[in-house]
N, C-alpha and C positions, 0 to 999 in steps of 0.2 A: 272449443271443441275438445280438446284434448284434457281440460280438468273436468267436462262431464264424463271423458272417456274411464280415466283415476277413481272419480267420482262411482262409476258405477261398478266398477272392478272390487272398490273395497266395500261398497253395500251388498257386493255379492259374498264377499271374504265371511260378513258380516253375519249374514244371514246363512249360509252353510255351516259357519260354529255356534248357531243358538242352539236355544233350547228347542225349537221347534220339531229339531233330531234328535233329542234327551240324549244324545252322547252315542246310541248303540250302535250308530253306524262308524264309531272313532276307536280305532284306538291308539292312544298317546301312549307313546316309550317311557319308559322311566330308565335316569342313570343307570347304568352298570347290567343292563339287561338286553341281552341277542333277542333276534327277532328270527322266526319260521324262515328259512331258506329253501325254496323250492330247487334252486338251482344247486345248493348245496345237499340235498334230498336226490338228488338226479344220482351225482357222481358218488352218493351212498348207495343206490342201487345198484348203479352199475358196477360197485367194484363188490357187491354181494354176487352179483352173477357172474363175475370173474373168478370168483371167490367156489360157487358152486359149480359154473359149467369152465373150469380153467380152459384156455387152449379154447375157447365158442367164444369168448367172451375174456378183454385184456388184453394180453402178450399174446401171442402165437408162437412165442417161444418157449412154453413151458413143455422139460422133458421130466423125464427121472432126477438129472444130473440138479436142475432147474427148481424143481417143484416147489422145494420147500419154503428157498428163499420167494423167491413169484407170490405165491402166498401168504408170506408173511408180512410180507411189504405191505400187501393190501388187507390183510386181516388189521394191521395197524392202523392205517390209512381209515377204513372206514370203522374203529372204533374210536378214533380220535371224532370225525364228520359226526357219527350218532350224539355220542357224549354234547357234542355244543347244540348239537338240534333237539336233543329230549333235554336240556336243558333250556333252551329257548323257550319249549313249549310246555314247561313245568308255568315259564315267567309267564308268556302270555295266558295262561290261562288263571292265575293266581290271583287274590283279593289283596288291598292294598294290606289288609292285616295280614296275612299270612306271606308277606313277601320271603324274609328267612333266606336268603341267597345262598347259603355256604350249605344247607340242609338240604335244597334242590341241585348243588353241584355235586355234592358228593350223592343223591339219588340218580342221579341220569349218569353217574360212574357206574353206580352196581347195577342197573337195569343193561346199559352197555355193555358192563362183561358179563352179566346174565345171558344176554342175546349172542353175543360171540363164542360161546361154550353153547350154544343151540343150534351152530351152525351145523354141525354134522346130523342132526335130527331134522331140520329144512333140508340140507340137500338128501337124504335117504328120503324122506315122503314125497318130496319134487322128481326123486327116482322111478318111484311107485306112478307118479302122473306123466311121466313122459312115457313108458312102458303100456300106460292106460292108452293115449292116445295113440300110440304108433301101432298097438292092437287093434284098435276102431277105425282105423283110416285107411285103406286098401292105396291109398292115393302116397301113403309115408314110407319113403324110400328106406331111411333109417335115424336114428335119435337125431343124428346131427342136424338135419334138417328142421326139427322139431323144435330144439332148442334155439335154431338161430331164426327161423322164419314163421314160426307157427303164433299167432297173436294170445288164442287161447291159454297157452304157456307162458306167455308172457305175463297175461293177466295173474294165472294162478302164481307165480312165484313172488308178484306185489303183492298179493293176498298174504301166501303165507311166512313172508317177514312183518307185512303190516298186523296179523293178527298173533304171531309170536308176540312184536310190542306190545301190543292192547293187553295180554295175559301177565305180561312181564312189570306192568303197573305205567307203562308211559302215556302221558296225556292224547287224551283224545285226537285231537287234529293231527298228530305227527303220524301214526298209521293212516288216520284222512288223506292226507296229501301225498300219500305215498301208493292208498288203491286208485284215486283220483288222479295220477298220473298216468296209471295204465290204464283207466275209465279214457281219458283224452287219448293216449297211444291207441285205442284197441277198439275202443268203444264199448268193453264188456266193464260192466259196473256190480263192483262186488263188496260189499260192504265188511270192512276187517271187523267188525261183532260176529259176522254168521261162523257157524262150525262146520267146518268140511274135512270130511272123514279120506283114508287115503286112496291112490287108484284113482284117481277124479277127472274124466275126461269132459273137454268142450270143442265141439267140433265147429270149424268156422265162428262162432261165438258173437262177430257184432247184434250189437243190442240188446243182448243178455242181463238181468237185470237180478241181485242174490241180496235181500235186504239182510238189517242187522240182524235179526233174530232167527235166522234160518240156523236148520240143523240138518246136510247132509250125509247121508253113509256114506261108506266104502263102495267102491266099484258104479258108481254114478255117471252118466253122462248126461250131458245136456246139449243143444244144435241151437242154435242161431236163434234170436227174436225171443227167447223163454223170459217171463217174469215169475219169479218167486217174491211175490210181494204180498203186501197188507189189503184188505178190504174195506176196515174205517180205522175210525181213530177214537177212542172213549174221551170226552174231555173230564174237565174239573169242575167246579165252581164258577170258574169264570168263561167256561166256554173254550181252554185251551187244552192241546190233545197231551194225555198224559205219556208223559215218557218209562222209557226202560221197561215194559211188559210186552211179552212173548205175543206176535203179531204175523209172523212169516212162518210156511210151511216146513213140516219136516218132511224129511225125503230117508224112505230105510236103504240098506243097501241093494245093489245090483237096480236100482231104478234108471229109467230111458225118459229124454223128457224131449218129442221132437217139436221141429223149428216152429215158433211161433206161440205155441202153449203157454197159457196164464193161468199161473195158481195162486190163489188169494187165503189168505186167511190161517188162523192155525189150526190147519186140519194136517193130517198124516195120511203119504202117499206109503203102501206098503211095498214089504219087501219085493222085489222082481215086478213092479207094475211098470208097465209100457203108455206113455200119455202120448197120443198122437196129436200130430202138427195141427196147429189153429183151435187146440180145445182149451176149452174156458173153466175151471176148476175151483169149487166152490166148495166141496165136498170131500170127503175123508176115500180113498177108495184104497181096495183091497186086491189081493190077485186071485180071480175067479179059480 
């Protein structure tokens, strides 16, 4: 009984590492290469939000007397965390020919203190969206409340570190894993390719949905259930959907897009248009 039990444990070993999975669902480490850290991705957010909302987020002891040190600590802190995870995810995403190690450690240095010197241009547009929503919300007592319990916010500030990286040249999945954090936190799913202009309010937000290629304005808001998504997909030769062309709506500024509203396709919502709750948008529309 027990060498069929061996027995079928390694025919299973066996058949999980064929070819039958061509390898795509593997992937094998190579010496001297880190791997994506979600948990090491967490405590980089969090000390960014330390970082922009001091005193909401971190110490609660930061004053005047305080500040600078409090901040430094963690401006280090989390450019040391970036530096080994946009380097991670230089490796994982690399061919065996181009592996080059010492060319990707010193790349995920400059994109890191690329991003560290951008921190004062995140937390001023994160400025701009908390002021958005504590305009829109008759129910928001004041920032503070905003920045510590508002989901919405939460979302928007994973965004806009994850799509600083994406511009800053870091591999795809490390801004991934980092809106897909706040996609599982919040439930609002925002893909770091869309552009979203500042002023950007989202009220209550689960299920909200902002693919890669969207292009938002200034002074936007959006309520609970909204998809800004694709309508097909063009394939190739073989039948598979091509990637990296303009698929998700744009949105001009001052547009309202209430709860439940699906917009498909790249069409253009204009300036100051109001889409009401459970419309289905297929079409380019303008403000009468």
């Amino acid at each position: 009984m027990g060498n069929n039990y061996y027995a079928t444990i390694n025919n299973t070993v066996e058949r999980l590492n064929s070819q039958e999975f061509d390898g795509k669902l593997t992937h094998k480490g190579r010496d001297g290469e880190p791997y994506p850290s979600i948990n090491d991705l967490y405590d980089f957010i969090n000390l960014c939000r330390s970082v922009i909302f001091p005193g909401f987020y971190g110490s609660s002891m930061v004053n005047n007397q305080t500040f600078n040190y409090h901040i430094g600590v963690r401006v280090e802190k989390l450019f040391n965390i970036l530096t080994e995870q946009l380097y991670a995810g230089l490796c994982f995403e690399c061919k065996d020919e181009e592996r080059k190690l010492e060319l990707k450690r010193q790349k995920s240095l400059e994109i890191a203190s690329k991003f560290v010197e951008k921190l004062p241009e995140i937390k001023l547009i994160l400025r701009t969206d908390v002021e958005a929503i504590y305009n829109g919300d008759p129910a928001a007592k004041n920032f503070g409340e905003i920045i510590l319990a508002y989901p919405g916010l939460k979302a928007i500030v994973n965004y806009r570190i994850a799509h600083c990286l994406l511009e800053l040249g870091a591999s795809d999945i490390i801004p991934r894993m980092i809106t897909e954090m706040a996609h599982s936190e919040t439930g609002i799913d925002i893909h770091p390719g869309a552009t979203i202009g500042s002023y950007f309010a989202i009220d209550h937000g689960t299920g909200i949905v902002i693919g890669e290629t969207c292009i938002i304005g200034n002074h936007v808001k959006l309520y609970q259930g909204v998809t800004l998504g694709a309508k097909s997909f063009p394939t190739d030769e073989n039948n598979n959907p091509i990637k990296g062309i303009a698929r998700h709506p744009i949105l001009e500024d001052n547009v309202i897009v209430y709860a439940g509203a699906t917009i498909l396709g790249r069409i253009t919502i204009g300036e100051g248009v109001v889409i009401g709750g459970n419309e289905w948008v297929t079409t380019a529309r303008v403000r009468s």
